[in-house]
ZAMARGU-15532 format. One record per atom (N, C-alpha, C): atom name; y, x, z; residue in three letters. Coordinates in nm, 4 decimals. Layout:
! residues N
R   a         Y         X         Z    r
R  CA         Y         X         Z  Ala
...
END
This chain:
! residues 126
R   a         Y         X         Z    r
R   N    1.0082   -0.1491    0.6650  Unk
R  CA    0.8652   -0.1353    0.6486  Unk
R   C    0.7985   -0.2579    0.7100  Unk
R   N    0.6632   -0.2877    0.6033  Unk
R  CA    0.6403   -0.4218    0.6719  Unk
R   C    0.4932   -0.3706    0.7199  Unk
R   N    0.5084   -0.4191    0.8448  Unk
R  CA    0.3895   -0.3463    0.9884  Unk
R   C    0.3328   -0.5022    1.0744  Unk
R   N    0.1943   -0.4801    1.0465  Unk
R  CA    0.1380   -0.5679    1.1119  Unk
R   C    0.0113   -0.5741    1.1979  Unk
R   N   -0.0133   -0.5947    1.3001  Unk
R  CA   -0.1188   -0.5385    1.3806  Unk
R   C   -0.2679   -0.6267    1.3755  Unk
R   N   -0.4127   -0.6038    1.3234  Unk
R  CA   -0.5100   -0.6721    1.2831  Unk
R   C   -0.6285   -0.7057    1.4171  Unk
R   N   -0.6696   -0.8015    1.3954  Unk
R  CA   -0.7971   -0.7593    1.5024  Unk
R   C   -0.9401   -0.7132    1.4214  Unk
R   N   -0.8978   -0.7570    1.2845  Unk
R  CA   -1.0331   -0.6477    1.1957  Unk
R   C   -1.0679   -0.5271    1.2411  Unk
R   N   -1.1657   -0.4519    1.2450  Unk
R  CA   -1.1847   -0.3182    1.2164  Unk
R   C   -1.1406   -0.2758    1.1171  Unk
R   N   -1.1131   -0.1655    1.0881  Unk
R  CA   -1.0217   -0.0624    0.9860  Unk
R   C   -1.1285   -0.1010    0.8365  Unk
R   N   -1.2243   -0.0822    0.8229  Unk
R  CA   -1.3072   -0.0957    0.6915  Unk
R   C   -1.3185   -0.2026    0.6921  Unk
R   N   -1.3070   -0.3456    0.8125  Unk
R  CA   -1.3061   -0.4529    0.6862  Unk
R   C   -1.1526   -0.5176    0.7405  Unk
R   N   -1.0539   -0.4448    0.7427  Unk
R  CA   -0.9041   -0.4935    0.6422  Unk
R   C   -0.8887   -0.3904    0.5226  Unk
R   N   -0.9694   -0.2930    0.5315  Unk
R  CA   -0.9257   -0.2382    0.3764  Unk
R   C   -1.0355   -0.3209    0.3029  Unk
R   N   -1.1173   -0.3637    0.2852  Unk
R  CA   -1.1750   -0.4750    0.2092  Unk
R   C   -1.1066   -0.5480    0.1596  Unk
R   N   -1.0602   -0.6209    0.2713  Unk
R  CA   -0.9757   -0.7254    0.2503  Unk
R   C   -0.8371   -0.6931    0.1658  Unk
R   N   -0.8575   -0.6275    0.2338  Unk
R  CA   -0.6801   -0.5662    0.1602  Unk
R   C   -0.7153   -0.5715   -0.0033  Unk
R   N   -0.8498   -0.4579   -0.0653  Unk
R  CA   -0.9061   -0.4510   -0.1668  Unk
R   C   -0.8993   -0.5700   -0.2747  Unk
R   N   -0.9786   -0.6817   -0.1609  Unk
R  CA   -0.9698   -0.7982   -0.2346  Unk
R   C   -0.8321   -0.8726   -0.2999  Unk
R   N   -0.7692   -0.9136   -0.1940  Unk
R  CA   -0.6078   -0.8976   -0.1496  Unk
R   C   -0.5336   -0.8311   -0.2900  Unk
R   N   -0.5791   -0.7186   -0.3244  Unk
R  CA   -0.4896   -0.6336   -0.4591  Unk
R   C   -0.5816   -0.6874   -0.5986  Unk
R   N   -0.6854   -0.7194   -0.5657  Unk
R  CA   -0.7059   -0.7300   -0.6959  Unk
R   C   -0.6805   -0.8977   -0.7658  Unk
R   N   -0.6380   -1.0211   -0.6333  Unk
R  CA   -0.6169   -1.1275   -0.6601  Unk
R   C   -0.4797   -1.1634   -0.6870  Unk
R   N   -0.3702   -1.0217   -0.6620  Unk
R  CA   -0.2651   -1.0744   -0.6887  Unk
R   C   -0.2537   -0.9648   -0.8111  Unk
R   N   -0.3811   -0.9529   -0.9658  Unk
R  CA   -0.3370   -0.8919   -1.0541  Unk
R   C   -0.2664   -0.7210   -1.0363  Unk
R   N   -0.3097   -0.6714   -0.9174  Unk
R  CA   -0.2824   -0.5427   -0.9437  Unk
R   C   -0.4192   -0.4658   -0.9234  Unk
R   N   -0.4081   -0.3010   -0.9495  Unk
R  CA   -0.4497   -0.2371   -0.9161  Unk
R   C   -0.5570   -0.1292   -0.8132  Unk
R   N   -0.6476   -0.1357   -0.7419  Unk
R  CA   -0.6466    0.0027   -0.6566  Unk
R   C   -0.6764    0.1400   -0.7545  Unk
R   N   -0.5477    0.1949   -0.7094  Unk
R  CA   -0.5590    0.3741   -0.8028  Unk
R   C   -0.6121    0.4591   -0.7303  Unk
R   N   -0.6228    0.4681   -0.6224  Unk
R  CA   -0.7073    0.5414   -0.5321  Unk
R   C   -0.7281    0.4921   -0.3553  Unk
R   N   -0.8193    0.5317   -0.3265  Unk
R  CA   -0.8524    0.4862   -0.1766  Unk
R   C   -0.8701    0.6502   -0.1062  Unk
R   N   -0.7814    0.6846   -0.0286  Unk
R  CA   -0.7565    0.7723    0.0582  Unk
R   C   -0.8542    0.7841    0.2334  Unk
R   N   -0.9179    0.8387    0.2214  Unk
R  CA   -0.9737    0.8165    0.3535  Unk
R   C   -1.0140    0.8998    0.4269  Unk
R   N   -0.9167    0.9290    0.5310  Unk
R  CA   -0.8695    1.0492    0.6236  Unk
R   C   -0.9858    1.0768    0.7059  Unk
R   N   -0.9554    0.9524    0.7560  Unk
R  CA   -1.0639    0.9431    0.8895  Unk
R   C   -1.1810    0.9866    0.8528  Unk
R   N   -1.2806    0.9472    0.6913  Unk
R  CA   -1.4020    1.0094    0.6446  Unk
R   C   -1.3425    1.1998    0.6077  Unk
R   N   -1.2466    1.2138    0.6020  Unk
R  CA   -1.2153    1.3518    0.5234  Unk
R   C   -1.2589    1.4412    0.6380  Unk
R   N   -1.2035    1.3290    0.7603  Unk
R  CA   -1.2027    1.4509    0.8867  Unk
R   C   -1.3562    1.4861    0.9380  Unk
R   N   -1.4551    1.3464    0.9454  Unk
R  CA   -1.5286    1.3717    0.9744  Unk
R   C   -1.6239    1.4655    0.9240  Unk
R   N   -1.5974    1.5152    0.7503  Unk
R  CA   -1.6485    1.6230    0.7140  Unk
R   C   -1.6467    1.7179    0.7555  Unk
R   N   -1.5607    1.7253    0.8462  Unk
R  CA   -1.5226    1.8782    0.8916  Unk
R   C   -1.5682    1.8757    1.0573  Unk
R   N   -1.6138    1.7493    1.0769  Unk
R  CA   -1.7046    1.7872    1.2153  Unk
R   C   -1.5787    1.6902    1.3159  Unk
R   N   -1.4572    1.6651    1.2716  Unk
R  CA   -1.3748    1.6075    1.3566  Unk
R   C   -1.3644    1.4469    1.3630  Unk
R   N   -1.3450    1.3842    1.4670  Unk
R  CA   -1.3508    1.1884    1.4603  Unk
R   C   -1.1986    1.1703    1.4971  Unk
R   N   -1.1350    1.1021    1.4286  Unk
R  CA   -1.0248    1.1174    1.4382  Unk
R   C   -1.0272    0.9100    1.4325  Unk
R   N   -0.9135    0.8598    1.4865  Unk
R  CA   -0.8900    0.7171    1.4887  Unk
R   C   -0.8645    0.6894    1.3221  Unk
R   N   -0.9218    0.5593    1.2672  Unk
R  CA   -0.8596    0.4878    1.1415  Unk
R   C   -0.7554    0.5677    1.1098  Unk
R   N   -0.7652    0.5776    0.9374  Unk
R  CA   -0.6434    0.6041    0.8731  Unk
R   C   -0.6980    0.6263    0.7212  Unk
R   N   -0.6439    0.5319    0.6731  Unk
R  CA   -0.6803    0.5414    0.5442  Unk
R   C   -0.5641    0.4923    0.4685  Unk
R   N   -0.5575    0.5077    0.3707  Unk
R  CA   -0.4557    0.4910    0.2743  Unk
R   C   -0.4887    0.4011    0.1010  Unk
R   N   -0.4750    0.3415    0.0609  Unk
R  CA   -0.4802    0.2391   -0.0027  Unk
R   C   -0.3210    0.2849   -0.1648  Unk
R   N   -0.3691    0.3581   -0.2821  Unk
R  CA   -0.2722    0.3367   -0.3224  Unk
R   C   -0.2818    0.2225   -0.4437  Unk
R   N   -0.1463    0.1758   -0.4621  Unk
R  CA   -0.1920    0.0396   -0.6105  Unk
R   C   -0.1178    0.0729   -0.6874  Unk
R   N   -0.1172   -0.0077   -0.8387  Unk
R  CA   -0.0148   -0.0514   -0.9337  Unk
R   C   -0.0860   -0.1351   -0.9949  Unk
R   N    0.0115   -0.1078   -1.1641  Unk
R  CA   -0.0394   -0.1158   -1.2637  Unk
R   C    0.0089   -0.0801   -1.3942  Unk
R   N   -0.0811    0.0063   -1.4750  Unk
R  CA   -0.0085    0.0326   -1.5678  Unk
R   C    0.1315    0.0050   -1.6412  Unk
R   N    0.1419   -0.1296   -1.6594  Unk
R  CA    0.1933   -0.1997   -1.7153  Unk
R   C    0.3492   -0.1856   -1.6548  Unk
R   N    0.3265   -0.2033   -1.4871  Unk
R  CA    0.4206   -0.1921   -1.4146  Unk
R   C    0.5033   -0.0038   -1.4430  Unk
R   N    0.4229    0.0760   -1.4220  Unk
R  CA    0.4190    0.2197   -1.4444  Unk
R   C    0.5130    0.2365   -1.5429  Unk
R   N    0.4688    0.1894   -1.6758  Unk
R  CA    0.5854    0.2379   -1.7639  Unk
R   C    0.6908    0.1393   -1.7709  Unk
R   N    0.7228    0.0215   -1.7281  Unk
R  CA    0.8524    0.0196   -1.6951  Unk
R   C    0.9459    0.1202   -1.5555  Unk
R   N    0.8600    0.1178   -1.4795  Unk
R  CA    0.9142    0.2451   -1.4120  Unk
R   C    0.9775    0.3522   -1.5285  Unk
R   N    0.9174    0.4317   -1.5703  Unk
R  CA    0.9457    0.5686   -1.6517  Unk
R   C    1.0301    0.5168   -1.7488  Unk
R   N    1.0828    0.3811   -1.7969  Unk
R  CA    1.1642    0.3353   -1.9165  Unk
R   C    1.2872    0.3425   -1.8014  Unk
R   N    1.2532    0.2532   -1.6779  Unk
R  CA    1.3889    0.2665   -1.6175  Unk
R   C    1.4710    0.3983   -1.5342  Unk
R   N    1.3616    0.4563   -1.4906  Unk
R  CA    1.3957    0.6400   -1.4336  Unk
R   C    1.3090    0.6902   -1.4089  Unk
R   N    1.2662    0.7768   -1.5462  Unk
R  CA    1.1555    0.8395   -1.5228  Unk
R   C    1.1639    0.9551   -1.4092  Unk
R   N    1.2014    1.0115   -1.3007  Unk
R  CA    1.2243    1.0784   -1.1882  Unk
R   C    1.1537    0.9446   -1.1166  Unk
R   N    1.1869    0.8583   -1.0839  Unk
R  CA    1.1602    0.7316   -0.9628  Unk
R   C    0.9371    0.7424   -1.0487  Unk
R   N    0.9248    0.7690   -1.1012  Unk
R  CA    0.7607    0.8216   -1.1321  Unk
R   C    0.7145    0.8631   -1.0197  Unk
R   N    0.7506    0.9644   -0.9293  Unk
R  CA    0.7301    1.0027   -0.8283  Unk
R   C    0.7039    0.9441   -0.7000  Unk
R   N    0.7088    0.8019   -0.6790  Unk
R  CA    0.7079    0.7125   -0.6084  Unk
R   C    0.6222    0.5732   -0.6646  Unk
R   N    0.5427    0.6119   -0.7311  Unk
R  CA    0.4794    0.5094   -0.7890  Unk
R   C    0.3179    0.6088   -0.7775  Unk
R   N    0.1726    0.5592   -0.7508  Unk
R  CA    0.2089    0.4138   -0.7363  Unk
R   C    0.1763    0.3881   -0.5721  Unk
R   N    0.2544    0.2616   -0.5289  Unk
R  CA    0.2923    0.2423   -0.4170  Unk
R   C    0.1719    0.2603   -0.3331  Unk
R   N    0.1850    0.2657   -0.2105  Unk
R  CA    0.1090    0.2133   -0.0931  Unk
R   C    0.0707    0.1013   -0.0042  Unk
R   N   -0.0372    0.1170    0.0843  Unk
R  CA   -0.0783    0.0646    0.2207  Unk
R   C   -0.1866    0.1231    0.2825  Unk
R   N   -0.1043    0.1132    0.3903  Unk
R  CA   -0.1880    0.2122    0.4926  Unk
R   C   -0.1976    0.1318    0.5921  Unk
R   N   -0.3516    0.1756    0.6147  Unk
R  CA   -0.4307    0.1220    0.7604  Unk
R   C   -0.4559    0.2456    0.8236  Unk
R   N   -0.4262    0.2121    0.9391  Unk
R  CA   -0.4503    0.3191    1.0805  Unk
R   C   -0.4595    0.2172    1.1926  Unk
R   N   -0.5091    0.3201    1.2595  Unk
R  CA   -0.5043    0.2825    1.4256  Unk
R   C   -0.4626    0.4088    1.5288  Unk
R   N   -0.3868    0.3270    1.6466  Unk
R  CA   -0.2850    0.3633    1.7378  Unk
R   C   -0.3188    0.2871    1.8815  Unk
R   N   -0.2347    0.3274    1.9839  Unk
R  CA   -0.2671    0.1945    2.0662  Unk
R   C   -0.2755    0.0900    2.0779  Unk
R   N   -0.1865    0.0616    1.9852  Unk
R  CA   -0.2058   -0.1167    1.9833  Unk
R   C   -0.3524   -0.1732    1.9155  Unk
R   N   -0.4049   -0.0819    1.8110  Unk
R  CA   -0.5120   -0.1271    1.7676  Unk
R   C   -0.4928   -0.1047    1.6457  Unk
R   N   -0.5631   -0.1610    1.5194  Unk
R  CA   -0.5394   -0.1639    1.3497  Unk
R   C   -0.4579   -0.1927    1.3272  Unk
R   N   -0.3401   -0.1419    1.2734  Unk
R  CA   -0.2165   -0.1896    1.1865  Unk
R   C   -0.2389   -0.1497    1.0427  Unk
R   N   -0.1791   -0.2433    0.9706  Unk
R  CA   -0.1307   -0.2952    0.8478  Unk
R   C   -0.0298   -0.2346    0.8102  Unk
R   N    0.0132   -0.0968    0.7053  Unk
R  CA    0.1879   -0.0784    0.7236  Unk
R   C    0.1844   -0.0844    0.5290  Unk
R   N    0.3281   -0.1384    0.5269  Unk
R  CA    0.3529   -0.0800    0.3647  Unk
R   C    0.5261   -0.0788    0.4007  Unk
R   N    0.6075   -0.0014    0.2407  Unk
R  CA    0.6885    0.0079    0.2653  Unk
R   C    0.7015   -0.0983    0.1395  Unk
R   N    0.7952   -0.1956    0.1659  Unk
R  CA    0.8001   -0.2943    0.0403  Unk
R   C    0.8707   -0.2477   -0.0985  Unk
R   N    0.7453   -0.2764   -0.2221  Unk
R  CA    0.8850   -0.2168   -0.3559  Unk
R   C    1.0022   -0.1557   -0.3467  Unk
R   N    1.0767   -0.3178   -0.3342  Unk
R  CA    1.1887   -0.2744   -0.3093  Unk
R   C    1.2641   -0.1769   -0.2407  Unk
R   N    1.2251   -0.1372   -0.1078  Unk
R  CA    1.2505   -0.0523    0.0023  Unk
R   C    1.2038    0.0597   -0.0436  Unk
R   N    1.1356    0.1002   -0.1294  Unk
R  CA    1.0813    0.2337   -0.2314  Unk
R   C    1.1861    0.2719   -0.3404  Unk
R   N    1.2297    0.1535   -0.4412  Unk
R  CA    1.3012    0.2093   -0.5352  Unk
R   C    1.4622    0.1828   -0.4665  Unk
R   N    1.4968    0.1506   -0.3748  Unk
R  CA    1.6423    0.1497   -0.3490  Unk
R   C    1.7315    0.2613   -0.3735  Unk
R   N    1.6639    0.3615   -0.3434  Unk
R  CA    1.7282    0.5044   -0.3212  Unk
R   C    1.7637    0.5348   -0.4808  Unk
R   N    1.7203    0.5168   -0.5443  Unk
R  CA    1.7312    0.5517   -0.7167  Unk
R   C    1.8917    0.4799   -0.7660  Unk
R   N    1.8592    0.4083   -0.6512  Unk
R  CA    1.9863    0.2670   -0.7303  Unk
R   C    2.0537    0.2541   -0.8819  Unk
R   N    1.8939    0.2079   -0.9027  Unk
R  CA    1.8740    0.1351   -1.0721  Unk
R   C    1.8444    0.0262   -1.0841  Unk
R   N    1.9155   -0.0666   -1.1392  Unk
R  CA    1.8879   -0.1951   -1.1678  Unk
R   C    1.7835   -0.3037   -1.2191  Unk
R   N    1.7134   -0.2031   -1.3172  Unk
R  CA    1.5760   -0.1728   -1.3854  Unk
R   C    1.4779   -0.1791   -1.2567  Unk
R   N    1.5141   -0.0721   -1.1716  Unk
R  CA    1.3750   -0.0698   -1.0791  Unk
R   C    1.3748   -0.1322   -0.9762  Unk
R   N    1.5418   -0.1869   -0.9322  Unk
R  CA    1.5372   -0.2859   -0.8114  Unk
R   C    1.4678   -0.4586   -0.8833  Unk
R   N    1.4664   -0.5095   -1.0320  Unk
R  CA    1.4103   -0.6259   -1.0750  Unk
R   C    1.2683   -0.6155   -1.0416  Unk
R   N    1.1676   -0.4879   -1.0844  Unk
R  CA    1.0751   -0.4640   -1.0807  Unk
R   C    1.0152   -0.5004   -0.9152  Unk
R   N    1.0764   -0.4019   -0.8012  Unk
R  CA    1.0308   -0.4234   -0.7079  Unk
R   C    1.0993   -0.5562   -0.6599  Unk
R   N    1.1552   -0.6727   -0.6819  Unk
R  CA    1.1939   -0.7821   -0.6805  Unk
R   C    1.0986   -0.8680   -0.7334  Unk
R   N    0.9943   -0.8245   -0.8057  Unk
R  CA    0.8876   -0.8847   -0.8674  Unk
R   C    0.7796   -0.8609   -0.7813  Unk
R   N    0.7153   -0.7562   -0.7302  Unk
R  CA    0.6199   -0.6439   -0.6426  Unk
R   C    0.6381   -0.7264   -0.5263  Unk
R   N    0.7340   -0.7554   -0.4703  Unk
R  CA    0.7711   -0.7701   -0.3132  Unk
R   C    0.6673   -0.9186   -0.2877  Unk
R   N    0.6699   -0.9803   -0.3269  Unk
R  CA    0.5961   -1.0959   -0.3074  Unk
R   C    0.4048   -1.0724   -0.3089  Unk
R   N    0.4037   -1.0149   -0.4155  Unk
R  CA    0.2508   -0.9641   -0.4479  Unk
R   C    0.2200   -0.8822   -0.2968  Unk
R   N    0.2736   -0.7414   -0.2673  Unk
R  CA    0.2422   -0.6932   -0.1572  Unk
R   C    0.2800   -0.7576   -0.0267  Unk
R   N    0.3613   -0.8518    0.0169  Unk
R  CA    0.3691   -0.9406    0.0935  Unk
R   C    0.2593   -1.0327    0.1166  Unk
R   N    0.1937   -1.0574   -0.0137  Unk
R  CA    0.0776   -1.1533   -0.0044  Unk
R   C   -0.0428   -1.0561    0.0669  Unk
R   N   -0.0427   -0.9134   -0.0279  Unk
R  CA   -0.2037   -0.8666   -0.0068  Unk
R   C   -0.1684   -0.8148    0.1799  Unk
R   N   -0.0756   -0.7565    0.2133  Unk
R  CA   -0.0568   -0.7164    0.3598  Unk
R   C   -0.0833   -0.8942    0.4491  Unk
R   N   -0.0368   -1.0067    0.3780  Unk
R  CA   -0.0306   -1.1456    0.4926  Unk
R   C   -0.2598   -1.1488    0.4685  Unk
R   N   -0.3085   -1.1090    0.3234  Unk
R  CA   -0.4172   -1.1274    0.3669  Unk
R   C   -0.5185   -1.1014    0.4671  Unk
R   N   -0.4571   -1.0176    0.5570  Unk
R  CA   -0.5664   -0.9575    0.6434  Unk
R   C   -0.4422   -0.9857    0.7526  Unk
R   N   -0.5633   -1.1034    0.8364  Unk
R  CA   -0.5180   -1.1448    0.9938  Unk
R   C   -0.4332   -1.0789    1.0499  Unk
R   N   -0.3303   -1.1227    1.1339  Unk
R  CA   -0.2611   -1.0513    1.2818  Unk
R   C   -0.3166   -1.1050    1.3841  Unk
R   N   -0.3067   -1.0355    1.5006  Unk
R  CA   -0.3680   -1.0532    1.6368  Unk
R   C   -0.2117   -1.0870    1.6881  Unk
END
């Protein structure tokens, strides 16, 4: 898992991050956001939001190569905070489709790994 610790505040590395996904040609499929979920309910809870991506395109080669590995698409990044402060976490492509061990989906996330390497290096480490 690739984990990196920010001195941003939590809403602007998911910006960034935002930006980050849409310059390396992918996706945001949904934006997850805990920390606002909780506060509906009266509770403040530290950063945590969740960030999911793809892209179509990517998607159905997934389902051509194992449609079961669907279930793991589409990927993540997650921002939270802990003691250390804002971290950065994703689990890389690759490190997602390994378990399938398909050849099809290890090229794919062999392609992915660089893109999410980029959008996680866009937002600073402390």
């Amino acid at each position: 898992m690739l984990v990196k610790t920010t001195p941003l505040a939590a809403d602007a590395a998911v910006e960034t991050l935002k930006a980050a996904i849409e310059s390396q040609g992918l996706r945001l499929v949904s934006h997850i956001n805990g920390q606002a979920n909780a506060a509906k309910l009266g509770i403040t809870v530290p950063a945590d939001q969740i960030l999911e991506l793809f892209r179509p395109d990517y998607a159905v080669r997934v389902w051509k190569a194992c449609k079961p590995a669907g279930i793991d698409i589409p990927l993540r990044i997650y921002v939270y905070e802990d003691e250390r402060g804002v971290r950065v976490a994703c689990r890389m492509p690759t490190e997602v489709f390994s378990p399938w061990n398909e050849p099809a989906l290890s090229a794919i996330g062999v392609e992915l790994d660089p893109m999410f390497r980029a959008i996680v290096d866009s937002v600073p480490e402390s």
